[in-house]
N, C-alpha and C positions, 0 to 999 in steps of 0.2 A: 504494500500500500504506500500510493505515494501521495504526502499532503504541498499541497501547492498556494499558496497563497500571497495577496497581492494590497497594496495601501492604493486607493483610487486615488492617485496626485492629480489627474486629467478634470476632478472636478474642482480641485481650486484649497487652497489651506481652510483648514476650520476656524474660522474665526470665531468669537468670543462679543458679545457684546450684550448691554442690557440698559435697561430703562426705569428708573426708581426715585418713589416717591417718599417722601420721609416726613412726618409730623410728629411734631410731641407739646402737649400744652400743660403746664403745670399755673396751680395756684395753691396760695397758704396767707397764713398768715403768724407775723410774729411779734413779740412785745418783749418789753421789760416786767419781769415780776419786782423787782429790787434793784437800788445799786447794781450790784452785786450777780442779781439772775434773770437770764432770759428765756423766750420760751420759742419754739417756732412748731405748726401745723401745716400739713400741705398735702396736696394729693397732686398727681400727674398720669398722664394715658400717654400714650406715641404708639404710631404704627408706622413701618416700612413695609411699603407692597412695591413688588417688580416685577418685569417679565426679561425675562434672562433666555439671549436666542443665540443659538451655534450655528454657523452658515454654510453651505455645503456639506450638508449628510448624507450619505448612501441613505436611501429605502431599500431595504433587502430585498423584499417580494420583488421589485422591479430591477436589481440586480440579477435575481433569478429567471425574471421571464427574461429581460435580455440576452442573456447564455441559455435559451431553449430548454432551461431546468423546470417551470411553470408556464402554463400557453400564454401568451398575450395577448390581452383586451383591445378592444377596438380602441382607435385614435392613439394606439400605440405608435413609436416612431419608425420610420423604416430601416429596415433591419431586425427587430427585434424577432429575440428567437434564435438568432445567429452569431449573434457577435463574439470574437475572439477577445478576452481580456487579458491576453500574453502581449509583453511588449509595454513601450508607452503610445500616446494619441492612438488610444484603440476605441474610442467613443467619439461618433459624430457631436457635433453642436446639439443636436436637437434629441440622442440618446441623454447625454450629460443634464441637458432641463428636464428630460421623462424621470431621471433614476436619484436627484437630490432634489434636497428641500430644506426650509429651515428651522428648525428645531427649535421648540419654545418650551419654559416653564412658568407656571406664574405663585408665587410665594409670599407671603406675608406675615410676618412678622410683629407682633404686640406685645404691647406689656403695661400695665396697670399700676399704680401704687399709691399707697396712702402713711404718711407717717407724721411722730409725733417726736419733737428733740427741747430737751431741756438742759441748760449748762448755765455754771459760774461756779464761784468760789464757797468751800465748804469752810474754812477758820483758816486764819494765818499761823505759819510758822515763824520763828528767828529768818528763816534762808528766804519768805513769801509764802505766798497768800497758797494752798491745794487747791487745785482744779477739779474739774468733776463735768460731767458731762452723761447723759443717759437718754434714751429713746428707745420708739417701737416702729414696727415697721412691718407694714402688708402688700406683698406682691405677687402677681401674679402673672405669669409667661405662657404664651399661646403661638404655635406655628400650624401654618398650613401651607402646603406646596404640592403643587399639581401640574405633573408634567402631561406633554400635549398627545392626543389620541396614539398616535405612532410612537409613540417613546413606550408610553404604558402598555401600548399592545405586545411590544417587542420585536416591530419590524423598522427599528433605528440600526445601526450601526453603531451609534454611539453608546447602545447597549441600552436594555429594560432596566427599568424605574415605574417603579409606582408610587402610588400618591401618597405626602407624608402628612398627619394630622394628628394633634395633642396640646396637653398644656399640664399646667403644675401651678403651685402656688406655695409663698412659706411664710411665716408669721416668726419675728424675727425682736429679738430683745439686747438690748445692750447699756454698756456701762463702764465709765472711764476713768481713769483720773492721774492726774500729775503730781510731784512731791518734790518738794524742792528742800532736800534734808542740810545743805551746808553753801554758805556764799560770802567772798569777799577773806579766804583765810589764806594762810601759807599752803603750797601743793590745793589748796580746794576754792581753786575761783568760781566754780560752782559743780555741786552737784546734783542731780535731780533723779527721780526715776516715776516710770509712767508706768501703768499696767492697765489691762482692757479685756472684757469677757464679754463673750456673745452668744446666747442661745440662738435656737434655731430650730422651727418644725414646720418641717415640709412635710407637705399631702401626700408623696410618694415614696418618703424615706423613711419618714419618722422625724425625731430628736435628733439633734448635736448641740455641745458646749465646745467652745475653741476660747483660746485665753495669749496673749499677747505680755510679756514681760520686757522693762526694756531701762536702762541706763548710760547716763550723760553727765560723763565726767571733766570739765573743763580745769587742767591741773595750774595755767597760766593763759594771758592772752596768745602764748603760742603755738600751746599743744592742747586739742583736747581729744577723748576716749569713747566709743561710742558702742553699744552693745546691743543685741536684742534676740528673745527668744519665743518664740510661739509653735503653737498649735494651729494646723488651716484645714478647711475642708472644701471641698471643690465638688456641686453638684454636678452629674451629667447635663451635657448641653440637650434643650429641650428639641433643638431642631434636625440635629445628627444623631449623637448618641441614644438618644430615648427613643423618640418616635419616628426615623428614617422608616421611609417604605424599600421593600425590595427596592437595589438599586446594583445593574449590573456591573464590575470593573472585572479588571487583569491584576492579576500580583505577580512578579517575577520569582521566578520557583527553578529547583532542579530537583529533578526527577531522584529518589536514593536507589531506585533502579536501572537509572543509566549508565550506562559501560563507555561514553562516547570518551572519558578518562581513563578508561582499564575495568576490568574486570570487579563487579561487589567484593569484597574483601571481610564485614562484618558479616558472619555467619548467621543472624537471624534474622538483618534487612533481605539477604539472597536468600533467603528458604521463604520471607512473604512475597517478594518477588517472584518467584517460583508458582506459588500458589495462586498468585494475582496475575500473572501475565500467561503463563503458558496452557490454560485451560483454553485460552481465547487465541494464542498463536500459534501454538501446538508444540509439542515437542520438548527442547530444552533451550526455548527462543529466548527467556530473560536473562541468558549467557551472554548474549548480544542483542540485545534492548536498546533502543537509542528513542531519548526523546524528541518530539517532532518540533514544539514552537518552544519559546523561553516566559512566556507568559500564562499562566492560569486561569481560567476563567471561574469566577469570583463573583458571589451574591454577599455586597453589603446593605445590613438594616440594623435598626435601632433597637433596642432591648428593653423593655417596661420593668424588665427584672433588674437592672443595675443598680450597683448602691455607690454613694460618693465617693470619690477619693480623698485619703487624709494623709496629713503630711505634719513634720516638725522642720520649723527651719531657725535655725542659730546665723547671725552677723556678728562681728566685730570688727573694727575700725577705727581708727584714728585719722585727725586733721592737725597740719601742722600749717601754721601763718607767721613764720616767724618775724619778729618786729622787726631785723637789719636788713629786711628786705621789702618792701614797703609794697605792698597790696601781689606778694606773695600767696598763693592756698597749693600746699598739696593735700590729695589724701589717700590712702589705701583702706578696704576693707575686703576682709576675707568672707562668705558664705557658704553653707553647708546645707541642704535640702532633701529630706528622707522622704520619698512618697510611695506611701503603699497605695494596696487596693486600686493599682493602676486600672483605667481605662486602657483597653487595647482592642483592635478587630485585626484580621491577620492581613489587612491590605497594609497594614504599619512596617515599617522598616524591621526586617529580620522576624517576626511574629510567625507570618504565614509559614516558611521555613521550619523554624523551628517546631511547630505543630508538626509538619510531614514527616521531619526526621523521626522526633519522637512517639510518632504512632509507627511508623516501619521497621524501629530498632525494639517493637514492645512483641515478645512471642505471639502469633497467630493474630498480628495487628488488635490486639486488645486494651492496648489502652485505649480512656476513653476520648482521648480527644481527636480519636482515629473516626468520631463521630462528626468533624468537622469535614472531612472526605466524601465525595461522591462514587459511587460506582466506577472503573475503569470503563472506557468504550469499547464496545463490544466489537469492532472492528478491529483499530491498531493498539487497543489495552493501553491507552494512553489515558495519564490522568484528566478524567473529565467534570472535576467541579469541583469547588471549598465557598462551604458557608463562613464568610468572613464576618459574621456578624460583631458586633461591640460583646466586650464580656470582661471582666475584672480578673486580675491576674496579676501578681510580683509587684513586684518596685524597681522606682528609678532612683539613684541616689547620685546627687550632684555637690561637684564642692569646686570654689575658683576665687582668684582674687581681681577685684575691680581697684585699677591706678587715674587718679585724676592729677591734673595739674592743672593751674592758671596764673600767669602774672599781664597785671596792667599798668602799662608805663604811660603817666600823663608826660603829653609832648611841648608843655608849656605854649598854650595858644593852638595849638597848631591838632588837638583832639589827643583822644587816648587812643593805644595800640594796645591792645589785647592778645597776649599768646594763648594758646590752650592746648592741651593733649590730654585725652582718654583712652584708659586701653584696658580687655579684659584677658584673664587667663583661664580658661575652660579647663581645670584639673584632672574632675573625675564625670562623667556623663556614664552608666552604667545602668544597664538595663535587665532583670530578670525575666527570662522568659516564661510561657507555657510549660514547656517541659524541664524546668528549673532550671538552664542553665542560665549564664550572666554573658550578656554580651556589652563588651566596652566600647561605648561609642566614639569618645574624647578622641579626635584629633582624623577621624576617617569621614569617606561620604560612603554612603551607600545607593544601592537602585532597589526600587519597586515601582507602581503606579506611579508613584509621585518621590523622586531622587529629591537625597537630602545630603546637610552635610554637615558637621561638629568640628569647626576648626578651633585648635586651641587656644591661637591669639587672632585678637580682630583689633584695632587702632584706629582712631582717627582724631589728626591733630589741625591746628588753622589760623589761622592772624583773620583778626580784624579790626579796623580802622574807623574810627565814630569820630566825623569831623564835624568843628560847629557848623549853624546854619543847619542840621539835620539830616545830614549826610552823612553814609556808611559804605563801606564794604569789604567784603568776607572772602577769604578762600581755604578750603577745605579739602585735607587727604584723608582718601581711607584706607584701610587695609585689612586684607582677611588673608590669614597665613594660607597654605595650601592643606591640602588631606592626601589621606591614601587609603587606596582598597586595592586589596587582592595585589598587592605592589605595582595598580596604577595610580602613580600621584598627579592632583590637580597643583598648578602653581601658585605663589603669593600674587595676591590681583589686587591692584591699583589704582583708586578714583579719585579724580580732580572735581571740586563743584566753585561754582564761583557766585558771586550774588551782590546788588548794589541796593540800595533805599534810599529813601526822602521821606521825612516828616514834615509837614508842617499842619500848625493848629490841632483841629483832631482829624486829621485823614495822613495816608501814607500809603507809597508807593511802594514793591519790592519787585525787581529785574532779576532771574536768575540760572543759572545754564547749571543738571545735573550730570554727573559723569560729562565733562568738558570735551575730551576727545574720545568720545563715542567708544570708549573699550565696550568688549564683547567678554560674555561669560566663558570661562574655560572649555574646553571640550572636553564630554566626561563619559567614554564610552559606554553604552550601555547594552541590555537585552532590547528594550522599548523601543529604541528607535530614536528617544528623545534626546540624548548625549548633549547634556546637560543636567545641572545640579540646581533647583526650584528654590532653597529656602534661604540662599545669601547672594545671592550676586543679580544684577543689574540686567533686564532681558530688554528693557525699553530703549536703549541706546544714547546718546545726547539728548535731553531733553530741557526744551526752555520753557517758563514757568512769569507769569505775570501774577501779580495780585495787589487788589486796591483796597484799604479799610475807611472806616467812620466811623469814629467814636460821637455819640451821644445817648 
């Protein structure tokens, strides 16, 4: 069996575009209880609704009558029935208008809320006055998205989807306050510490309490210390993760039965392999098994079963301004981030994978998550499906350090010039899978549906010049180290942006060119075809940007 397949370039790139409406209107109202305390009430609604259209889509069916695979209907184009789709310009003008079309969704997006907030000072200390702050709060999230006859039916190209609809709501408590334990002494120009606790019950979860601890040590005007420690929880998103409808993709996958490397080597993946392929090839064919395409075919949906992700995360930090250097700041602070009960689907980077292997290396494919697998096809015993659904699974654990810098030199008369440089260090990025292993992501890209990438260091530093009369201008480097996969490395990549303003009164002008000489994102070979990396670099090319405001 031989499989043969082809990307329709003759009908033209798929373009990407959409049309959206966005309102939100809030009212409240707020007063003074005291000196001392105030109070604030408010409610607000907003909806965004859009229709979201892909241009140039195959329609299957008419792909198929074209190649004589289904008859063709009257007012079909001539030729149909016949046509050869080997080669390129294998489609007349008027086959290319009979067999695409443009693809539409329409979605909308709400959300509700009503809240109540009270703050001021509870008694003074020696160091000030304790803060205090507390409220409540009712909200409530609603999506609905509905893609168009052909998408739902399943005669897109761009793959079945069906309609997504839900909502949630959570009733929400909190409480805060500041301390301000020592001010104005030797080592203690000031200390403070803040701490914050939030209940939380949502309609589809239940209960949560999360608590925020946090301290600010300033030892002189030159150094100060900065720390903080909490608890977080992260619902599922209501429009993906909860209530996605069937929605078809690809995940890139290798087969743990393919030999196009050499021969299975682990004795229990080659004995399910055995049992899985050669009923349907005959013989002793999974000795020489080869997989046909490098992508999966993949049903993503939302999950009503999920429950939130929870996480700790620890900072520390310091700021140093030293006084012999006159409008001086540097700062570093390190973080650390544990998140369990991850949200995952297996179209995620390395997910899907690691589900395969670990159901193939399980005796007589028994583990269970060998229940995310489809049937083999009954023809070339080729993997044919994975329920990539959302599902909770392992943790990610991240830890890096964040470096800032700034100094501003008045040019007597003549405006201030502003240095700046920011840069992070991405340490640990670490990821637990399905079938418990850890995959380290820090400093590689990887490929699936959608390639990503985890570079260690990213930078970007810049001058800018603020002359009187209300004139500026800026220029700006970036930089995002390189990665590597499978020992192919992306390189350090390089942007220039430049930008000018005017102020005067209340309105202001901004002129400004992003990525200056048009760099291109690296080339990141892949299985998809896409060879390129989505989640850090610049796909729009030189882009120039106006913008005008009014203040009143």
């Amino acid at each position: 069996v031989l499989g043969v397949r082809k990307r329709m370039f003759e009908l033209g790139d798929r373009k990407y575009h959409d049309d959206i409406d966005t309102y939100q209107v809030r009212v409240g109202l707020k007063g003074d209880l005291s000196e001392k305390w105030d109070w604030e009430i408010g409610a607000t609604t907003g909806e965004s609704s859009g229709t979201y259209f892909t241009d140039n889509v195959p329609i299957l069916t008419r792909l198929q009558q074209l190649v004589g695979n289904v008859a063709c209907p009257p007012g079909a184009p001539a030729g149909c029935g016949s046509v050869n789709l080997a080669g390129t310009n294998s489609l007349t003008p008027a086959q290319i208008a009979y067999v695409k079309y443009q693809a539409n969704r329409d979605a909308t997006y709400g959300q509700d809320m009503v809240y109540a907030n009270i703050s001021g000072e509870l008694f003074d200390l020696p160091a000030g006055a304790v803060g205090f702050a507390a409220g409540a709060e009712y909200r409530k999230e609603t999506i609905e998205d509905t893609p168009d006859a052909i998408v739902s039916g399943g005669d897109s190209a761009e793959g079945d989807a069906k309609p997504t609809k839900g909502d949630y709501s959570v009733s929400e408590f909190y409480a805060e306050t500041n301390i301000p334990l020592l001010k104005g002494m030797d080592f203690f120009k000031d200390l403070s510490v803040d701490a914050a606790v939030r209940f939380s019950d949502y309609s589809n979860f239940g209960e949560t309490t999360n608590y925020k601890v946090g301290a600010n040590w300033a030892l002189s005007d030159d150094l100060r210390f900065r720390a903080n420690y909490g608890t977080g929880f992260r619902a599922p998103q209501v429009g993906a993760e909860l209530f996605l409808g069937p929605l078809q993709t690809f995940i890139d996958f290798v087969d743990p039965c393919d030999t196009s490397g050499g021969p299975v080597t682990n004795a229990t993946v080659a004995a399910n392999c055995a049992a899985q392929i050669n009923p349907i090839l005959g013989g002793g064919a999974s000795l020489t098994y080869l997989q046909d395409v490098p992508q999966l075919n993949a049903v993503l949906q939302g999950n009503k079963a999920l429950q939130p992700e929870e996480s700790k995360q620890f900072t520390v930090g310091a700021v140093l301004t030293p006084s012999f250097v006159e409008n001086l700041v540097l700062t570093v602070d390190y973080y650390k981030t544990d998140i369990t009960n991850v949200i995952v689907s297996g179209a995620d980077p390395g997910v899907g994978q690691a589900i395969l292997d670990s159901c193939y290396r399980t005796p007589g494919l028994a583990s269970p998550l060998c229940a995310f697998l489809s049937p083999r096809d009954a023809i070339g015993a080729q993997l044919n499906g994975f329920d990539a659904k959302y599902f909770n699974s392992g943790f990610i654990k991240t830890s890096g350090i964040d470096y800032g810098a700034q100094w501003k030199l008045e040019l007597q008369g003549a405006g201030d010039l502003t240095l700046y440089a920011r840069a992070s260090n991405l340490r640990k990025y670490d990821q637990k899978q399905p079938d418990g292993s850890v995959t380290q992501f820090a400093g590689t890209w990887n490929t699936n549906s959608i390639s990503t990438a985890f570079p260690e260091w990213k930078a970007m530093g810049g001058i800018t010049l603020d002359m009187p009369e209300g004139f500026s201008l800026g220029w700006t480097l970036r930089y995002i180290q390189g990665t590597v996969r499978d020992g192919a490395a992306l390189p350090n990549v390089y942007y220039q942006d430049i930008v000018a303003s005017y102020e005067w009164d209340d309105m202001n002008l901004v002129v400004g060119i992003d990525n200056l000489f048009d760099k291109d994102p690296p080339f990141a070979a892949d299985e998809t075809g896409q060879n390129a990396v989505s989640n850090q670099y610049d796909f729009v090319g030189r882009y120039l940007y106006v913008k005008a405001g009014v203040k009143y």
